[in-house]
Structures are given as C-alpha cells and as structure tokens.
C-alpha positions in Angstrom: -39.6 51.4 12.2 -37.1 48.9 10.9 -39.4 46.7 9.5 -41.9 49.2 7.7 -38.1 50.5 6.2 -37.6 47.1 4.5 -41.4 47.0 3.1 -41.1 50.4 1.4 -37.5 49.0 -0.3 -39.6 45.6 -1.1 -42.0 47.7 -2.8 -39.7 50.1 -4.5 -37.7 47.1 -5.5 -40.4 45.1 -6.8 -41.8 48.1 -9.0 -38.5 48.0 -10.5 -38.1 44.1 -10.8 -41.9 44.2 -12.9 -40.7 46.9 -15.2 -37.8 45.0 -15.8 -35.4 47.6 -14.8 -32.0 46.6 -13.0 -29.9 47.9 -10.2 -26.7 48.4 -9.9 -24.8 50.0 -6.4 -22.3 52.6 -6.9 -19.4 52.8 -4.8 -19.8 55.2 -1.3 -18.7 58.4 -3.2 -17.7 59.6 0.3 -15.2 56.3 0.6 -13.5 56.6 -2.7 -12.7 60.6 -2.0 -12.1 60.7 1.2 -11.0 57.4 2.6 -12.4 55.7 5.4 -11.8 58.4 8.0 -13.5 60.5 5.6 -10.3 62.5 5.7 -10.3 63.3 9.2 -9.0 60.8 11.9 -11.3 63.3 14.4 -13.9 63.1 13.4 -16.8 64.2 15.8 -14.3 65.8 17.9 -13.9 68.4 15.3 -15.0 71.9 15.8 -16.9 72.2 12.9 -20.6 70.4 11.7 -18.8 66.9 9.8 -21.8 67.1 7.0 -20.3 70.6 6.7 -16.8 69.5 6.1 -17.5 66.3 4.3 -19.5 69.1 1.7 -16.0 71.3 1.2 -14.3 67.8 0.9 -16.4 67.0 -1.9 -16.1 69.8 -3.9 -12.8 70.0 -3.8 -10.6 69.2 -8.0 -9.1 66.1 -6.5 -12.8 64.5 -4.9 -14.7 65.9 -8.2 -11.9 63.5 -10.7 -12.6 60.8 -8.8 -16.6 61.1 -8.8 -16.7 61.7 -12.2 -14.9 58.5 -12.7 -17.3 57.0 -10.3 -20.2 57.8 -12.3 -18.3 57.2 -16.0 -18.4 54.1 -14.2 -21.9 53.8 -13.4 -22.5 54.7 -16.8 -20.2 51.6 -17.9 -22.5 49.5 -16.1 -25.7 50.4 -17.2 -24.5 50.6 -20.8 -22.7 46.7 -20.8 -25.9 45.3 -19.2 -27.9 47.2 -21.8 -25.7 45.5 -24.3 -26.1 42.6 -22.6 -30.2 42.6 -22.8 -30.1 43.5 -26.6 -28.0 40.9 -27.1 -30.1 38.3 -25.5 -33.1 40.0 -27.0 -31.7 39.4 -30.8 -30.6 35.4 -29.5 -35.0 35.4 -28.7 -35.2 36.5 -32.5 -33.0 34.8 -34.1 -34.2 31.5 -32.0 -37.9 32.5 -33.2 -37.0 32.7 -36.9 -34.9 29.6 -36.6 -37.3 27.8 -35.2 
C-alpha cells in the first residue's frame, strides 16, 4: 500500500513539475491554532469524537485570524515566486535582445 502511495505523489508531482508549476507546503493549520496537543492534553481519552472537537476548535475568531494569516501567507508565497519567474523571464529577453 505504501509504495503504490508514493507512485501516485510521483505522478501527481511530476504532472506538476512538466507544467512548470511549483509547490509550496503550508504550515499544519491544525499546529498553528491549536498547538501541538491540538488544545487538549487528552486527547483520545476525551469523551467526545477528537475530529469533532478539532472542527469547533477551528472555527472558533481566535483559530479563523490565525488561518487567514496562514493563507495571506501562502498567498505571499506564490505571489514572490511568481515575481521571481517574471523576473527571470524578462533577464531571458533582455539576454535575447542583447545578444
């Protein structure tokens, strides 16, 4: 099972590689909010479902600031590395003009 896992994110990865698309990992959204205990040092031990609880957590004001700065973030990202590639891009036609 493990290893027909890492083919399908080989392929997935190499469709994005020959479109020339990038990646970029965002932070565990869980982490950020909730800490590593997720906010509860229980855990499993708690009476109620954990997905259920981590859900409430999440939607709480204080979790929502901090994923919308999360993905502001993300947004950051993509948008300097897009900078980045136009940048290179106008060096390749500059060079060509030059040259």
């Amino acid at each position: 099972m493990e290893r027909r896992c890492i083919q399908w994110h080989s392929r997935i990865l190499l469709i994005f590689l020959n479109a020339d698309v990038g990646i970029i990992q965002m932070a565990c959204p869980e982490f950020c909010c909730l800490g590593i205990d997720r906010g509860n040092i229980y855990g499993a031990d708690s009476p109620v479902v954990e997905n259920t609880r981590i859900r409430i957590e999440m939607k709480r004001d204080y979790a929502n600031a901090k994923l919308n700065k999360l993905a502001d973030y993300a947004v950051q990202q993509i948008l300097e590395y897009d900078n980045l590639r136009l940048l290179a891009l106008l060096r390749q036609i500059v060079l060509q003009i030059v040259v």
